[in-house]
N, CA, C and O atoms as a GROMACS GRO file, in nm:
protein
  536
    1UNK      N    1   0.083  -0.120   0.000
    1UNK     CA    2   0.000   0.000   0.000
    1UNK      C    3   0.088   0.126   0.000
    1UNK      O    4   0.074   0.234  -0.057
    2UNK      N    5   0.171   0.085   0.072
    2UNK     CA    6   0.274   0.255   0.070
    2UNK      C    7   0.356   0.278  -0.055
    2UNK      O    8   0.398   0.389  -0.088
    3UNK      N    9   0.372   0.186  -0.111
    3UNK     CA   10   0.421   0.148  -0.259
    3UNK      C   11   0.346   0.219  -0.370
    3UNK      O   12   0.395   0.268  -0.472
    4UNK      N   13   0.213   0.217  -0.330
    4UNK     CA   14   0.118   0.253  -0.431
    4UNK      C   15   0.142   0.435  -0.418
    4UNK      O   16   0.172   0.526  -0.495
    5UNK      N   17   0.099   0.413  -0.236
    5UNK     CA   18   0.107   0.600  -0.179
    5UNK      C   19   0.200   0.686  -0.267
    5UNK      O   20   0.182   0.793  -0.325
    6UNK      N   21   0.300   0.611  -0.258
    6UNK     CA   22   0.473   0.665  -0.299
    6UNK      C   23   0.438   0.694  -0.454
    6UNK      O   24   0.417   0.805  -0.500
    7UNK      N   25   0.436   0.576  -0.522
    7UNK     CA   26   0.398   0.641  -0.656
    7UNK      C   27   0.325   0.690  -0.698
    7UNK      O   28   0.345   0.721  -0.816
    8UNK      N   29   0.175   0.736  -0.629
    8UNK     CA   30   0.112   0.817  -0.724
    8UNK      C   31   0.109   0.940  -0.653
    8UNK      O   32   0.002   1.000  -0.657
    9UNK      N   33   0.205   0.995  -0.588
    9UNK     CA   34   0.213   1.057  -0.505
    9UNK      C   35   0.385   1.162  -0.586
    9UNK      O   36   0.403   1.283  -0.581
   10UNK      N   37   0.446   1.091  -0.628
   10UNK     CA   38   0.589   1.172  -0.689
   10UNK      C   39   0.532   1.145  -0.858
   10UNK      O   40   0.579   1.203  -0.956
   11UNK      N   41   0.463   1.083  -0.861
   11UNK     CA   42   0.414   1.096  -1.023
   11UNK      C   43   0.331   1.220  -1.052
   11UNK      O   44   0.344   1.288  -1.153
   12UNK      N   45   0.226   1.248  -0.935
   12UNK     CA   46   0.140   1.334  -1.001
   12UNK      C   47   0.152   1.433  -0.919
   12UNK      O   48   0.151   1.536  -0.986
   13UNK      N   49   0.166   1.461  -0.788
   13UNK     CA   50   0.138   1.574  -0.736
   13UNK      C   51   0.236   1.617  -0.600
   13UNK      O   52   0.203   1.675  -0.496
   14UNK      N   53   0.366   1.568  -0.641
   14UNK     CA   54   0.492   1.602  -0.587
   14UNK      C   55   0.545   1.744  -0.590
   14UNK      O   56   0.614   1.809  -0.512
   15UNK      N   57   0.471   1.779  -0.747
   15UNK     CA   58   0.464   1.952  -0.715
   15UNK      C   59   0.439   2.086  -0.665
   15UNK      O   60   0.499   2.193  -0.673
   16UNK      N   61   0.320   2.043  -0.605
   16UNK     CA   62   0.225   2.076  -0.508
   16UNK      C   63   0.252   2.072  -0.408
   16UNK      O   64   0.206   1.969  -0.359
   17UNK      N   65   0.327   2.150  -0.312
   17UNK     CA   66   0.368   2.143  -0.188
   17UNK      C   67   0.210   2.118  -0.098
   17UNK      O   68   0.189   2.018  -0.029
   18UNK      N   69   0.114   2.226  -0.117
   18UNK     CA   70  -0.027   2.178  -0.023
   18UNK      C   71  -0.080   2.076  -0.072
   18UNK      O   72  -0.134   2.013   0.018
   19UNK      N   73  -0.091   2.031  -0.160
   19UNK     CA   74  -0.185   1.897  -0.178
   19UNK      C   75  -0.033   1.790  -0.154
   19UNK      O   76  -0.062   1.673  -0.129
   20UNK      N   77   0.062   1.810  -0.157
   20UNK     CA   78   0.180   1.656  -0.093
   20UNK      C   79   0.123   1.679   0.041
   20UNK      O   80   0.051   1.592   0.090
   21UNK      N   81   0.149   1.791   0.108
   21UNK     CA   82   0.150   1.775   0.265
   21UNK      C   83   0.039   1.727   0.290
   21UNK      O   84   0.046   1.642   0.379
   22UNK      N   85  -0.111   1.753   0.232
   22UNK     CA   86  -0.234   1.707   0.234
   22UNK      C   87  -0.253   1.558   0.256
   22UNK      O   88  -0.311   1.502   0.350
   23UNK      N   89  -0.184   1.498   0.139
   23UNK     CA   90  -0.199   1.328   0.107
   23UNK      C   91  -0.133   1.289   0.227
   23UNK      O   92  -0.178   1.221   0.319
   24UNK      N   93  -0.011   1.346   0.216
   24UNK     CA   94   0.063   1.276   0.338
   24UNK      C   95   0.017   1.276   0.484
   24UNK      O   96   0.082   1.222   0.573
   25UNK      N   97  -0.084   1.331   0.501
   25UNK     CA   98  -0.112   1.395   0.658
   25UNK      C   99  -0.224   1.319   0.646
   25UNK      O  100  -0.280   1.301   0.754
   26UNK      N  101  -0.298   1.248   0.510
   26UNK     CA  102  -0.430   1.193   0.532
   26UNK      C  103  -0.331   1.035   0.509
   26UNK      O  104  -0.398   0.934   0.528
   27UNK      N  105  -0.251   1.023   0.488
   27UNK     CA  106  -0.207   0.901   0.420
   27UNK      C  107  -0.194   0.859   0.575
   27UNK      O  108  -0.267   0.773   0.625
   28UNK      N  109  -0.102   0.920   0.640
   28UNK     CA  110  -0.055   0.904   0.774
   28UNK      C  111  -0.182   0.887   0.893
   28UNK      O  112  -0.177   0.812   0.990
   29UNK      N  113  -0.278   0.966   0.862
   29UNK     CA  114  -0.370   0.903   0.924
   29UNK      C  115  -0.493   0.808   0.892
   29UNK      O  116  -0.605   0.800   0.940
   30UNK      N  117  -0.419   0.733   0.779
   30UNK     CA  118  -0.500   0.651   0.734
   30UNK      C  119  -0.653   0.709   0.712
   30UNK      O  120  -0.749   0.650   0.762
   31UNK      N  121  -0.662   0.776   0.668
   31UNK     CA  122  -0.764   0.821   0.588
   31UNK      C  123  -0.856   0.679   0.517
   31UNK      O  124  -0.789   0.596   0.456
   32UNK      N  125  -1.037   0.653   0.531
   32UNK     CA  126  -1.053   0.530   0.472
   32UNK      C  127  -1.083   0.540   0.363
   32UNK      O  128  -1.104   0.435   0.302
   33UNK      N  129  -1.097   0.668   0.295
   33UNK     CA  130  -1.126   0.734   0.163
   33UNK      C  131  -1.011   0.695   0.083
   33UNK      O  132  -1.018   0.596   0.010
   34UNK      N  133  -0.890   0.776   0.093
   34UNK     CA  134  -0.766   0.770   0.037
   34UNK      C  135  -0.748   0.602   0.071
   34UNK      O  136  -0.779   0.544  -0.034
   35UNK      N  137  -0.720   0.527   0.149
   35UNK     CA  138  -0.682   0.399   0.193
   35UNK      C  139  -0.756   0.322   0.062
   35UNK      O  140  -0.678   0.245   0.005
   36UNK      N  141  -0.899   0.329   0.001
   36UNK     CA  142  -0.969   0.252  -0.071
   36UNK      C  143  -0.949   0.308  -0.188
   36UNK      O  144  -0.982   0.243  -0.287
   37UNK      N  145  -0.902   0.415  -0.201
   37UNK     CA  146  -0.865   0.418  -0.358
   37UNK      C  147  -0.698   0.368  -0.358
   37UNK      O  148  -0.675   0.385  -0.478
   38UNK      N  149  -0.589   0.325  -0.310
   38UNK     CA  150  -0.542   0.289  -0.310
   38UNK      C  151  -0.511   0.186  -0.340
   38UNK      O  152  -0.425   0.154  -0.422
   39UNK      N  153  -0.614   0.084  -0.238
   39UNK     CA  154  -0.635  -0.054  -0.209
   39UNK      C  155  -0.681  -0.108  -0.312
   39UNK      O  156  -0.656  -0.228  -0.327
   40UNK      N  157  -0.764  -0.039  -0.417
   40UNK     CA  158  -0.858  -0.062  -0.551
   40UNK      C  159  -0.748  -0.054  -0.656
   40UNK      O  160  -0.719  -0.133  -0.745
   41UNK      N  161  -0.696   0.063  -0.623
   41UNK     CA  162  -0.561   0.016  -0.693
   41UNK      C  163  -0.491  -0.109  -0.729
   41UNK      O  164  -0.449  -0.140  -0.841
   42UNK      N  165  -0.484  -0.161  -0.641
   42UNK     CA  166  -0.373  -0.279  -0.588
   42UNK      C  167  -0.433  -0.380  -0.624
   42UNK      O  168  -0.378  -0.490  -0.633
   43UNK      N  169  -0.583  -0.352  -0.656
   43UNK     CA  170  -0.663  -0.495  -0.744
   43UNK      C  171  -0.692  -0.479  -0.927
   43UNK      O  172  -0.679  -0.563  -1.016
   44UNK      N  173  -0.727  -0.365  -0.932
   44UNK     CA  174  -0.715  -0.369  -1.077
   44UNK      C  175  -0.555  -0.277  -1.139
   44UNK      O  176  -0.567  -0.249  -1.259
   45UNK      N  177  -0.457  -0.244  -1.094
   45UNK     CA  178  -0.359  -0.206  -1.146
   45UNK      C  179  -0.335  -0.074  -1.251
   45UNK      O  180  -0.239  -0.069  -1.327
   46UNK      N  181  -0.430   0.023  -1.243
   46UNK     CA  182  -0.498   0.131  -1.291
   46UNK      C  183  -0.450   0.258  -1.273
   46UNK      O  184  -0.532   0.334  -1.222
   47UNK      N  185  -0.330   0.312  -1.302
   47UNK     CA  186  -0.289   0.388  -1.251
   47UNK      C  187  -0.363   0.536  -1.316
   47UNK      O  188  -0.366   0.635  -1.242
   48UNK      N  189  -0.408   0.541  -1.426
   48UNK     CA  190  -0.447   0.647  -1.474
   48UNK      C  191  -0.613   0.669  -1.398
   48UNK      O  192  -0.661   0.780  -1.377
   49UNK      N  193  -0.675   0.551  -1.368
   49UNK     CA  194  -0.785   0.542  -1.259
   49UNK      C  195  -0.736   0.604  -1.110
   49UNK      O  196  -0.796   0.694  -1.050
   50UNK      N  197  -0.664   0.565  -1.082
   50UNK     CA  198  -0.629   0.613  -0.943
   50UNK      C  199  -0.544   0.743  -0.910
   50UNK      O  200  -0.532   0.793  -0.798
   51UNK      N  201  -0.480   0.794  -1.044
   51UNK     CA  202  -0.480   0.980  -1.074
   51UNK      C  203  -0.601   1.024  -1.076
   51UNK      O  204  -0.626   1.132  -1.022
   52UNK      N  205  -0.669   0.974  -1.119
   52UNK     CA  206  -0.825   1.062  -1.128
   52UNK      C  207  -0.877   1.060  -1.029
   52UNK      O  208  -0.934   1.166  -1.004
   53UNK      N  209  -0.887   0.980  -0.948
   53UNK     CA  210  -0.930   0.932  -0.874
   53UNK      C  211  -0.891   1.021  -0.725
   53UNK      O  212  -0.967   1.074  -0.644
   54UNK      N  213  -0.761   1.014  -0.728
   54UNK     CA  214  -0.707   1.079  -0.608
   54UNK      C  215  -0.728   1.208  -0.635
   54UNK      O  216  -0.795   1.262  -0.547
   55UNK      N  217  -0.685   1.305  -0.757
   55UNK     CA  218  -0.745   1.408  -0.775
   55UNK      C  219  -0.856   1.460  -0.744
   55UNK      O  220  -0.859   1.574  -0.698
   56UNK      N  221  -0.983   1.375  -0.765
   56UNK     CA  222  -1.138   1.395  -0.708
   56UNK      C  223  -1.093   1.402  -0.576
   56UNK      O  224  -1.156   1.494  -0.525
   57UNK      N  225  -1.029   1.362  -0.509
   57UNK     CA  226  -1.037   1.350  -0.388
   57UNK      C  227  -0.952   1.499  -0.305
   57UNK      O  228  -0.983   1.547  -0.196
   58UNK      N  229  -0.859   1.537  -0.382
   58UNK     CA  230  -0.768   1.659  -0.355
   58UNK      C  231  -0.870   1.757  -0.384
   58UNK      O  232  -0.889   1.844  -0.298
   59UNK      N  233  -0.950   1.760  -0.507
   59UNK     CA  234  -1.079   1.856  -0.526
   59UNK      C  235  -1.182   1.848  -0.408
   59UNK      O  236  -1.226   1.958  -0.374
   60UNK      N  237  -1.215   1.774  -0.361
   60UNK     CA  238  -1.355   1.745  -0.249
   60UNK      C  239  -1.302   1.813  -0.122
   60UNK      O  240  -1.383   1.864  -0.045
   61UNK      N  241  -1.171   1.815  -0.094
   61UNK     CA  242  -1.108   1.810   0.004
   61UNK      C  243  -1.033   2.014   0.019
   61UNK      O  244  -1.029   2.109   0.098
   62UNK      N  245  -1.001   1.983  -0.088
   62UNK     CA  246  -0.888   2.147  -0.071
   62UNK      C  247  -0.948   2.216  -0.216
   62UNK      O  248  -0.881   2.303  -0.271
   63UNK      N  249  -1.050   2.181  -0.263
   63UNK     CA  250  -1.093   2.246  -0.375
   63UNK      C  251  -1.027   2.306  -0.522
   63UNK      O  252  -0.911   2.269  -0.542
   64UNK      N  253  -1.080   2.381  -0.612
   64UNK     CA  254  -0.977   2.402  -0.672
   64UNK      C  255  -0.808   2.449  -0.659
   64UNK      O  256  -0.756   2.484  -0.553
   65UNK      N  257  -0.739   2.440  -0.792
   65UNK     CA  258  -0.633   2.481  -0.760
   65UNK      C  259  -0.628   2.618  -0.794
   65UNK      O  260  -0.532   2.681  -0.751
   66UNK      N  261  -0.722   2.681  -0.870
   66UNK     CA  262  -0.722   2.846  -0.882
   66UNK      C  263  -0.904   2.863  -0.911
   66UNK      O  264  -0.971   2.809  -0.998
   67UNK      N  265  -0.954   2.968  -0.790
   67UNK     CA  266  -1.067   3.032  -0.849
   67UNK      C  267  -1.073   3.030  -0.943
   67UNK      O  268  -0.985   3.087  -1.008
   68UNK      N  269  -1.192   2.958  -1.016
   68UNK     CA  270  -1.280   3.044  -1.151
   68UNK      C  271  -1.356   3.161  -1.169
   68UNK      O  272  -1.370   3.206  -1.283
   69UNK      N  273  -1.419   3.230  -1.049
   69UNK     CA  274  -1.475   3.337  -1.055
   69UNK      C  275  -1.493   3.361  -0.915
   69UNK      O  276  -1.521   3.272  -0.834
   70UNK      N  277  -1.469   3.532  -0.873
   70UNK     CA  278  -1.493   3.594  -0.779
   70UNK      C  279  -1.628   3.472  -0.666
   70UNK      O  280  -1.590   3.367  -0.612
   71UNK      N  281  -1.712   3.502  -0.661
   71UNK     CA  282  -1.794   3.421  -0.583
   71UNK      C  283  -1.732   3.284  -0.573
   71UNK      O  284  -1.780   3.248  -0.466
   72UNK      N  285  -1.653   3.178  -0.616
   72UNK     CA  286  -1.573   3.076  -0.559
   72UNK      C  287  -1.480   3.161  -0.503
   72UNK      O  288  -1.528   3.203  -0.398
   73UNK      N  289  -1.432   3.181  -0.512
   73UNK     CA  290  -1.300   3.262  -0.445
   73UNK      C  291  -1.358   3.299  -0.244
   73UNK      O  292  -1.319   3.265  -0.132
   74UNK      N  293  -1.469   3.386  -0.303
   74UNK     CA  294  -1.508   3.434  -0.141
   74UNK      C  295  -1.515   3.313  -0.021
   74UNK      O  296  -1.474   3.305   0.095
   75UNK      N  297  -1.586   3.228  -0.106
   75UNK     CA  298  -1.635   3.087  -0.032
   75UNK      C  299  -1.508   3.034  -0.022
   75UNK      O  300  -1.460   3.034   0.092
   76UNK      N  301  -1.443   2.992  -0.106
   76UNK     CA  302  -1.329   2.884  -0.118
   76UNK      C  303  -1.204   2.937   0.016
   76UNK      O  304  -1.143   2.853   0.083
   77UNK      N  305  -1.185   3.087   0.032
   77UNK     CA  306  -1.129   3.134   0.095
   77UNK      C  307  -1.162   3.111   0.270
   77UNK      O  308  -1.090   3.089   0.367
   78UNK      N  309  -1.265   3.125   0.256
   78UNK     CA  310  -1.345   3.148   0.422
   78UNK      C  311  -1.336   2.985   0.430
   78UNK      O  312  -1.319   2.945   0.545
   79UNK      N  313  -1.347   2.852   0.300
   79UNK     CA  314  -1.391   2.755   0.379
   79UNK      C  315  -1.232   2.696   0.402
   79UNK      O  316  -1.213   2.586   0.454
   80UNK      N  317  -1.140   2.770   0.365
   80UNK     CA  318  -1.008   2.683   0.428
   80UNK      C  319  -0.966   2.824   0.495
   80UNK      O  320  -0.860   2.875   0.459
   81UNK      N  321  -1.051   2.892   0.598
   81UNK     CA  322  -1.040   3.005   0.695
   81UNK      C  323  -0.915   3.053   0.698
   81UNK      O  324  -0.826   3.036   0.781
   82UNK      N  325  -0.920   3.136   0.569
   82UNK     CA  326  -0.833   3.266   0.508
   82UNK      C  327  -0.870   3.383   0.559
   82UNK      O  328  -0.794   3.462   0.614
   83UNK      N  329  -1.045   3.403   0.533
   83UNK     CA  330  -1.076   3.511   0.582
   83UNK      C  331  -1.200   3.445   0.658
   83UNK      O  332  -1.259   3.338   0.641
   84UNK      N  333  -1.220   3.561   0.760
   84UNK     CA  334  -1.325   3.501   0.816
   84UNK      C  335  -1.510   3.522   0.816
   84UNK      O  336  -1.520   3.628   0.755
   85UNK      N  337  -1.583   3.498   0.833
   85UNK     CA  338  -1.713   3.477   0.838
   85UNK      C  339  -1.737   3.662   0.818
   85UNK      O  340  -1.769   3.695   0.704
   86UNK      N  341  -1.725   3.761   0.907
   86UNK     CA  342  -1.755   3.868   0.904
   86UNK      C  343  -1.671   3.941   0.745
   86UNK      O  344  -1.724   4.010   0.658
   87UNK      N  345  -1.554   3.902   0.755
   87UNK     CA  346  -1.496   3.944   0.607
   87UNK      C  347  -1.553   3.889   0.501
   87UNK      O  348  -1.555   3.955   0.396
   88UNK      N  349  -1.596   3.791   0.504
   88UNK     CA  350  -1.672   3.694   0.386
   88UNK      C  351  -1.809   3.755   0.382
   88UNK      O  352  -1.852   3.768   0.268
   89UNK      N  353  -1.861   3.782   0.444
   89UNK     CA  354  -1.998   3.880   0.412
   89UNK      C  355  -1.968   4.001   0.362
   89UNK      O  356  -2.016   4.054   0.262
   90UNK      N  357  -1.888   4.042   0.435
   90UNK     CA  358  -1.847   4.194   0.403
   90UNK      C  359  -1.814   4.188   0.215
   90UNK      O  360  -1.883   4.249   0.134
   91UNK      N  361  -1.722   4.121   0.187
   91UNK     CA  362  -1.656   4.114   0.039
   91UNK      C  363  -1.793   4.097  -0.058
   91UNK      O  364  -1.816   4.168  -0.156
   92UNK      N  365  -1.889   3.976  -0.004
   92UNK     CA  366  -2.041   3.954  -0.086
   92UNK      C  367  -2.102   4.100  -0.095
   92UNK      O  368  -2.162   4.170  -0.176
   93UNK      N  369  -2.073   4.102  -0.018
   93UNK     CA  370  -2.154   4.310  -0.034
   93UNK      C  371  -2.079   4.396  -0.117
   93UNK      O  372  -2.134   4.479  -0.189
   94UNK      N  373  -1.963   4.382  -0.110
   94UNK     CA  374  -1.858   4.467  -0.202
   94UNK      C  375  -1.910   4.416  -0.342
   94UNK      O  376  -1.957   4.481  -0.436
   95UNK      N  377  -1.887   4.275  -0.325
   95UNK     CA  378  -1.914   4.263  -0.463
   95UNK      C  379  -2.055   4.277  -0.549
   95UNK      O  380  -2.073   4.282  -0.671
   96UNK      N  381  -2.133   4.281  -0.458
   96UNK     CA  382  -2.271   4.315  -0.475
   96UNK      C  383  -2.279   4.417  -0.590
   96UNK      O  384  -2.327   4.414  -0.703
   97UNK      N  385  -2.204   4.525  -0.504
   97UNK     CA  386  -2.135   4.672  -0.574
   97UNK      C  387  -2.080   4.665  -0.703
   97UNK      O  388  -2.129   4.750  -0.778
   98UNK      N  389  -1.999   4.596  -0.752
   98UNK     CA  390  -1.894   4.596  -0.778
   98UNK      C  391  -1.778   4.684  -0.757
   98UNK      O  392  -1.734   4.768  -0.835
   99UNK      N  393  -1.739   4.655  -0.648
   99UNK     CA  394  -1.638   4.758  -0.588
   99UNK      C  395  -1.523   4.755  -0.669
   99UNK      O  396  -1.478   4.649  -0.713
  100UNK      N  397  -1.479   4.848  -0.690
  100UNK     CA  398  -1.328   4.898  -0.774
  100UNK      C  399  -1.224   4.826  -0.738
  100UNK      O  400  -1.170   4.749  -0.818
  101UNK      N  401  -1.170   4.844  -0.582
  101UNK     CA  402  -1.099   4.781  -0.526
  101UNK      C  403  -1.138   4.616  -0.515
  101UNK      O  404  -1.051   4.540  -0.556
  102UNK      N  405  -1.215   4.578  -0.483
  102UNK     CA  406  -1.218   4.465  -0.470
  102UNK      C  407  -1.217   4.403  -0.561
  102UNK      O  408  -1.155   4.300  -0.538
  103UNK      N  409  -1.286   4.413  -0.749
  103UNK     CA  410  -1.224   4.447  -0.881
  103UNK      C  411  -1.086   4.386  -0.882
  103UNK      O  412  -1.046   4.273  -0.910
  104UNK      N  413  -1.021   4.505  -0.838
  104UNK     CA  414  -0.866   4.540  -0.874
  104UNK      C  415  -0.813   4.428  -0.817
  104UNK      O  416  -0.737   4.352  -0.878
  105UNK      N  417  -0.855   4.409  -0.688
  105UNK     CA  418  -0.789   4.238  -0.608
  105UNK      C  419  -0.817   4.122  -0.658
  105UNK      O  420  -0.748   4.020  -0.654
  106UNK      N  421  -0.973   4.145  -0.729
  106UNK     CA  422  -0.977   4.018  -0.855
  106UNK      C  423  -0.855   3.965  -0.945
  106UNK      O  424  -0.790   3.861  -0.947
  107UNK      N  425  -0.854   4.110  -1.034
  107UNK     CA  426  -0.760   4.116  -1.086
  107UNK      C  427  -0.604   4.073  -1.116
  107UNK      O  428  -0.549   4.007  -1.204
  108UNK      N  429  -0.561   4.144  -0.998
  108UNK     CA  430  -0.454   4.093  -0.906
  108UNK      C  431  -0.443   3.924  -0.878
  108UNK      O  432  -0.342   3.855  -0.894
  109UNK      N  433  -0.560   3.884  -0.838
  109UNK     CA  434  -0.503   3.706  -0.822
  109UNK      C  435  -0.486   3.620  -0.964
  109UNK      O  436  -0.397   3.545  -1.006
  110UNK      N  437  -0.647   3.681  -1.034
  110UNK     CA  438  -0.648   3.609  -1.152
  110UNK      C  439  -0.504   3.649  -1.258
  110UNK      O  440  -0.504   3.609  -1.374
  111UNK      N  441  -0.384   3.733  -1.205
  111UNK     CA  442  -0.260   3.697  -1.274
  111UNK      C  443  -0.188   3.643  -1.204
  111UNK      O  444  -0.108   3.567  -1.259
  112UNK      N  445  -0.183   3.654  -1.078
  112UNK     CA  446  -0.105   3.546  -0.934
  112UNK      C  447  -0.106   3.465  -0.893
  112UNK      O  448  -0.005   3.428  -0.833
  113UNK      N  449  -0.201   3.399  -0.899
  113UNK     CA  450  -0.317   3.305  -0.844
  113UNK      C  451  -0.252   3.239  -0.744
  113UNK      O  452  -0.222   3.120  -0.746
  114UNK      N  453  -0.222   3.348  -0.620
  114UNK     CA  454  -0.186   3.349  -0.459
  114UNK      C  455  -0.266   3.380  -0.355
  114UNK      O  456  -0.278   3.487  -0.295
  115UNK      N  457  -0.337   3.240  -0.334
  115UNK     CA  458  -0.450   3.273  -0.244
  115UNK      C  459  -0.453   3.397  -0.144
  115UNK      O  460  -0.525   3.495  -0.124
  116UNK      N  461  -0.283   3.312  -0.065
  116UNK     CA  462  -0.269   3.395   0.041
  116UNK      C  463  -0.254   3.571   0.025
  116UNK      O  464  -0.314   3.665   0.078
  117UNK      N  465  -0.172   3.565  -0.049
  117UNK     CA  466  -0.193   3.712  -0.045
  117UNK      C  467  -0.328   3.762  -0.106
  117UNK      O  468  -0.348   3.883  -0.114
  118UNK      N  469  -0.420   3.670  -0.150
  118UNK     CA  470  -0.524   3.760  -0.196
  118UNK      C  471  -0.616   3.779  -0.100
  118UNK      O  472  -0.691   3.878  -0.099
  119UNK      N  473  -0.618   3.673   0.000
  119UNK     CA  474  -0.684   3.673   0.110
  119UNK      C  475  -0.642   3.814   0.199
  119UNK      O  476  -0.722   3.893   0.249
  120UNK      N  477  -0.513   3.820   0.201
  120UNK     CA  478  -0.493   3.909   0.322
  120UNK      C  479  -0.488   4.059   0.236
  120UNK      O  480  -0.462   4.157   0.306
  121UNK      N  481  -0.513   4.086   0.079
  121UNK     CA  482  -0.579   4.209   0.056
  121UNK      C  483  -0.741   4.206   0.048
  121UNK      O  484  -0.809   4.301   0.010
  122UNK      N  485  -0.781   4.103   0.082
  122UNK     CA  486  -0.928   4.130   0.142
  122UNK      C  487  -0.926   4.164   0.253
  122UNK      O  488  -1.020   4.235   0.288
  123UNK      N  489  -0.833   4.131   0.344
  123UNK     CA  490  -0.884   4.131   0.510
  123UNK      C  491  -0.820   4.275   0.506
  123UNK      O  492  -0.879   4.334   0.598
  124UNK      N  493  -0.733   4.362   0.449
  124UNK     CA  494  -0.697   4.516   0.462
  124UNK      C  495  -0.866   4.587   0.419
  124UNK      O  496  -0.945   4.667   0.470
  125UNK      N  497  -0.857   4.490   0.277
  125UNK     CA  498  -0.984   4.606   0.206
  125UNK      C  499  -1.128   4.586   0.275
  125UNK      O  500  -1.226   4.656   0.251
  126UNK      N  501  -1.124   4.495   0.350
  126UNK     CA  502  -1.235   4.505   0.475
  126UNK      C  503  -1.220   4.580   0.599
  126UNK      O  504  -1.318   4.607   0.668
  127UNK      N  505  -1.100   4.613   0.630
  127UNK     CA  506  -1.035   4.639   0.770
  127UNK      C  507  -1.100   4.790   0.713
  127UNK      O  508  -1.188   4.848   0.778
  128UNK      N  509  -1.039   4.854   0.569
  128UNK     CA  510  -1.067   4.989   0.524
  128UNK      C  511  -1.191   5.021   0.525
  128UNK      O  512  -1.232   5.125   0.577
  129UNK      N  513  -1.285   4.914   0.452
  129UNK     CA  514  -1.419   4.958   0.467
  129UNK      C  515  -1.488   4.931   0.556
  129UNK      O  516  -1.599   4.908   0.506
  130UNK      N  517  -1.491   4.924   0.622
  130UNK     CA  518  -1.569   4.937   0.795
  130UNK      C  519  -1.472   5.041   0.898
  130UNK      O  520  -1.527   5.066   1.005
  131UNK      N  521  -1.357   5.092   0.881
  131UNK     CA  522  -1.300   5.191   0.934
  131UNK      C  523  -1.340   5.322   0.869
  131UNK      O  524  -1.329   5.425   0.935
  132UNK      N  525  -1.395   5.327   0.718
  132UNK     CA  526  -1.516   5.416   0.657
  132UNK      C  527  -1.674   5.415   0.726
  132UNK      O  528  -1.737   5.509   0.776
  133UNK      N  529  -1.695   5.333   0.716
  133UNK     CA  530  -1.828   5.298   0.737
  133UNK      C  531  -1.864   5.348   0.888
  133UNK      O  532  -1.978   5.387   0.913
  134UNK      N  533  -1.757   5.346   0.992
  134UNK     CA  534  -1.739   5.390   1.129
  134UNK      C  535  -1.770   5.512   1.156
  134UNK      O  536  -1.756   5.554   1.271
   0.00000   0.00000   0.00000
């Protein structure tokens, strides 16, 4: 089984520093999800099945690897608590607007596509607009 871990693991997504540390932290705790696509592995010999496979599973789990559009982004952010519940409403309202700035931070990721920092120019451009709003 760790045989299997190992290789589809430096074959496909060794590049990925968050989704390696991911597998490995579910691998390690025996995860029974990950464990059975493995194990299914090891009966039909499928390796292009069990890339897909594990992939679905990196998607269900840590979601895409880059927003497709503003509204995934808000959600996707708050649900691996980047920003939080009060900022995540706040941004739905911005965008309601279409706020300039918040726009411009679109912008900004969709050429970066760095969560983190996009997260933490939401949590300024929220910090700003409610220090307006005050």
């Amino acid at each position: 089984m760790e045989q299997v871990f190992i290789e589809i693991l430096y074959d496909s997504f060794k590049t990925n520093d968050e989704k390696e540390r991911f597998l490995r932290s579910q691998f390690e705790a025996e995860n029974p999800q990950l464990i059975d696509l493995l194990a299914s592995h090891l009966a039909n010999k499928d390796m292009v099945k069990l890339r897909a496979q594990v992939s679905q599973f990196l998607l269900d789990n840590l979601g895409p690897d880059h927003f497709k559009n503003l509204k995934d982004a808000i959600n996707g952010l708050h649900k691996k608590s980047y920003i939080s519940t009060t900022d995540r409403d706040l941004v739905r309202e911005l965008s309601f607007h279409d706020d300039k700035h918040l726009l411009a931070a679109w912008d900004a990721y969709t050429l970066m596509h760095d969560e983190e920092d996009f997260a933490d120019t939401l949590q300024v451009l929220c910090d700003v607009k409610r220090e307006k709003r005050g």
